[in-house]
N, C-alpha and C positions, 0 to 999 in steps of 0.2 A: 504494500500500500504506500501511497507518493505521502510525502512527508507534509503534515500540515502548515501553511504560510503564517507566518505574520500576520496580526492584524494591521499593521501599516500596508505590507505588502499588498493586502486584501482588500483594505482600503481604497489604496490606489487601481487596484484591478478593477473594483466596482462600484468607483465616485459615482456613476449613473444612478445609483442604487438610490444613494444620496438624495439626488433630487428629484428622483419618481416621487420622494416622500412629498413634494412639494404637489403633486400632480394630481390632477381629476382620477378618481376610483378607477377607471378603464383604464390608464398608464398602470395605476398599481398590478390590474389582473393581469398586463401585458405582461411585467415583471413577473409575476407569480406564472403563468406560463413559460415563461424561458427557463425558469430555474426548475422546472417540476422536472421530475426523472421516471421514467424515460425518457429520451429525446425520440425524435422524429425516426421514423422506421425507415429504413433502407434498404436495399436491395439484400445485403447478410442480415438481414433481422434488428434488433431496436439500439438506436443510435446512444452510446450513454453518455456522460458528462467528461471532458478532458479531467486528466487527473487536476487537480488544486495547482499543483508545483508547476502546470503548463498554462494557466493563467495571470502569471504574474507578467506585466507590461514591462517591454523595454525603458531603461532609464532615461533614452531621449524621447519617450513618449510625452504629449503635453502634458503637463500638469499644471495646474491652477493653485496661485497661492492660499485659494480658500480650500483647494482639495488638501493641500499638504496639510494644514490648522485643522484637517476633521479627522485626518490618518493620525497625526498627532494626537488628537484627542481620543480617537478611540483607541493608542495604542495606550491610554494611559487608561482607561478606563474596562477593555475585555478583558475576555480568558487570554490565558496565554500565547494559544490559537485557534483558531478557527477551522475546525478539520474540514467543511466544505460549503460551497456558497450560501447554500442554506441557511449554514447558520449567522452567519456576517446578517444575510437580509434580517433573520427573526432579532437580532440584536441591532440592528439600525433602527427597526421599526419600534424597538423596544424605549428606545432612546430619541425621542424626536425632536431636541433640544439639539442634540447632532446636526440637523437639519441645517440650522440658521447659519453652520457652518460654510454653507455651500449656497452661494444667490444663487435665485433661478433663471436661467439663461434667458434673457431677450433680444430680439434681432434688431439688428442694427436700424436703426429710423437718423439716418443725412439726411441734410437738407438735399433738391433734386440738385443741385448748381455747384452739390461738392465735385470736386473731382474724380474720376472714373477710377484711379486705382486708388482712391480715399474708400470708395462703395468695396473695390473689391478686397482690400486690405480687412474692411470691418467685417466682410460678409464671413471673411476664413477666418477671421478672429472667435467670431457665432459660433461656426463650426467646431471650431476646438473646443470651445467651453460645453459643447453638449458631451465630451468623451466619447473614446473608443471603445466599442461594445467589446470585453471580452470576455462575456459569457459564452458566447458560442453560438448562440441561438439569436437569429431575427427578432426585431421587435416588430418590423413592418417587414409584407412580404411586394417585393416590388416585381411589377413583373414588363421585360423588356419588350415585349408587344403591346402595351398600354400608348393610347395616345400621349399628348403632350398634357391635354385637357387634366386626364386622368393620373399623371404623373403629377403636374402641379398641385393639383388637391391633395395627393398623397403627401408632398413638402410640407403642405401646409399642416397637417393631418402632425406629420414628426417636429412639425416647428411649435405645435402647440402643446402636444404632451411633452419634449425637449427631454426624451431619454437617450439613450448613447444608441449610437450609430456605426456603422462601418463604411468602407469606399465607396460603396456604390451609393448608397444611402447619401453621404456626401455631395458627388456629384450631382442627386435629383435636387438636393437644398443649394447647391450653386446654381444650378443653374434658375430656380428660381428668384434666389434674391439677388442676380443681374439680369433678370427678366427686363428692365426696363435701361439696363444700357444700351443702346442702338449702335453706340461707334466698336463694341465689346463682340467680337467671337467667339463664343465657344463649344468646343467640340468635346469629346472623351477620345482618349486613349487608352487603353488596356494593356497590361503588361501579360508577361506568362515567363515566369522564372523555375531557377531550378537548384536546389541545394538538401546537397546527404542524400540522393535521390527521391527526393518528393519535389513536386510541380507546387506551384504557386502563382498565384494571380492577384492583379490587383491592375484598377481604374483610377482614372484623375481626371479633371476638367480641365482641358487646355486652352489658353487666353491668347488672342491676338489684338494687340490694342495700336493701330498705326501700323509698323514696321517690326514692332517687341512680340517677343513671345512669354510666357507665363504660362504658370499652372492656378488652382487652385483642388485642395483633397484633404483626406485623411489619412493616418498609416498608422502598425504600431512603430513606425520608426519617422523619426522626424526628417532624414534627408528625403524620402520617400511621398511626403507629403506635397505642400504649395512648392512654387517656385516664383520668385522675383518677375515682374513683366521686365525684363531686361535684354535675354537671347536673341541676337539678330537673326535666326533661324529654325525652324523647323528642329532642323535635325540638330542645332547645338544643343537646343534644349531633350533632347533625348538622349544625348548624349551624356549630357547632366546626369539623366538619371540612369542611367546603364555606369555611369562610374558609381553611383550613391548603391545603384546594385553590388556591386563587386564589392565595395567596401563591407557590405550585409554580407560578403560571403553567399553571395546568388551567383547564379549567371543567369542572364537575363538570354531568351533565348526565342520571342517572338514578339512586337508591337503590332497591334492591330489599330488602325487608325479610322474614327469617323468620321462625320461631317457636319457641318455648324447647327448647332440645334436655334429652331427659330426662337423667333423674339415677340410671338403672338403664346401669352397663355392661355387663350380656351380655342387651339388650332387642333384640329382631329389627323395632325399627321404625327406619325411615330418617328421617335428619335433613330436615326442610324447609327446601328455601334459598332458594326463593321465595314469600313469600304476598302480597306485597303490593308493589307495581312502583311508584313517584314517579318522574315527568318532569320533571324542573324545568324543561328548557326549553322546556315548554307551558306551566307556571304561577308566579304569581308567589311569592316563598315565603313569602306569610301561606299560601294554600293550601297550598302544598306542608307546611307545621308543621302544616297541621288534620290532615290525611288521615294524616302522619308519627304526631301524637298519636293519632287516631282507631284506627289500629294498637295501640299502646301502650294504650290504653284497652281492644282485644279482649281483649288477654292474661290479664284477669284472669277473662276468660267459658272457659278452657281448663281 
């Protein structure tokens, strides 16, 4: 049996936990479903819970000065540990003075006349404060054939109970709260990596603002996440991130790239998350920057 964490450590696993407590009764059930065990049934039969000791977040994962004042406080006030999520929630819930420890996330309200990367600067800042789900389990289930209409309500749907999230989840709340940028592009990219032989995946919303390129995401690792609207290309900025891979001890080994999600929120077309597939490890990546660029150059034919 995996060794039980810290309550700091646990803490910090599931600040989200935190401010469910803040949240309408249906957040809480949401919570109380992720956590129940079984998990979701698969293909070999019923999915169960990552051990504890596989939940603890990267240390350059966000954290929040008010998350670290509740891990603090709760390490000074639990058991010694917490042998599995369960019990973290029935002791949060227990203590709801905890609570006040952690404000509850509000989305950013600019003036409209701020600046474009002022909007997008607050909107990933949102993101971060709602935390990285690592339960394991959805809280919302998104689903990539949904119109645009249907995704936006969904955002709003996560922006309202403000429980933790993961990348994809990220990407649908970006791209709503720059809904009303018109000079702002953006698209998703999709990564597929590979390390100790398991695959890995993970999304971001990519920004074109003028001639810059940028990101905007989540991750549990923070190079992984947003990036600077600063990259004169396409492909620098992937580039960016295939070194922030390597450094994770990944090899990043396929980019699939889409195309600019509109800027009408109740449009009945579906976002594209695929237009264009890169292999890197079929090519070397001068090639992989042309075909990367080569993309980046269609966008202006839409």
């Amino acid at each position: 049996m995996a060794a039980a964490l810290p309550p700091d450590a646990l803490a910090r696993a599931y600040g989200g936990v935190l401010l469910a407590l803040h949240a309408a009764p249906a957040a809480l059930a949401r919570v109380d479903r992720a956590l129940a065990l079984p998990r979701r049934t698969g293909p070999h039969g019923p999915r169960t819970a990552s051990p504890p000791a596989a939940l603890a977040p990267d240390a350059t994962a966000p954290a929040s000065a008010a998350t670290d004042a509740a891990a603090a406080a709760i390490a000074g006030n639990a058991p010694a540990a917490f042998a599995c999520p369960e019990d973290l929630a029935a002791f949060l819930r227990a203590c709801p003075d905890l609570a006040a420890l952690v404000p509850f996330p509000r989305p950013p309200a600019l003036p409209a006349d701020a600046h474009v990367v002022a909007h997008v600067d607050a909107a990933q800042s949102f993101i971060e404060s709602l935390s990285y789900n690592y339960i394991g389990e959805p809280f919302f289930v998104i689903k990539k054939t949904s119109s645009v209409r249907n995704l936006m309500r969904l955002a709003q749907d996560m922006i309202h109970h403000a429980l933790p999230i993961k990348c994809l989840e990220a990407v649908i709340i970006g791209i709503h709260l720059t809904m009303k940028l018109d000079t702002l592009t953006r698209m998703n990219v999709s990564f597929k990596s590979e390390c100790e032989g398991h695959t890995h995946r993970h999304i971001v919303l990519v920004l074109k603002l003028g001639d810059k390129w940028g990101a905007m995401g989540l991750s549990r690792r923070r190079d992984l996440m947003n990036k600077d609207i600063k990259f004169s290309s396409l492909s620098d900025l992937m580039l960016e991130y295939r070194i922030c891979y390597e450094r994770n001890l990944h090899t990043l080994v396929k980019i699939k790239l889409g195309l600019p999600a509109t800027h009408n929120a109740t449009s009945n077309e579906r976002i594209v998350w695929k237009h264009t597939s890169v292999r890197l490890g079929e090519l070397p990546w001068e090639t992989a920057a042309k075909e990367i660029d080569a993309h980046a150059r269609s966008l202006r034919l839409l």
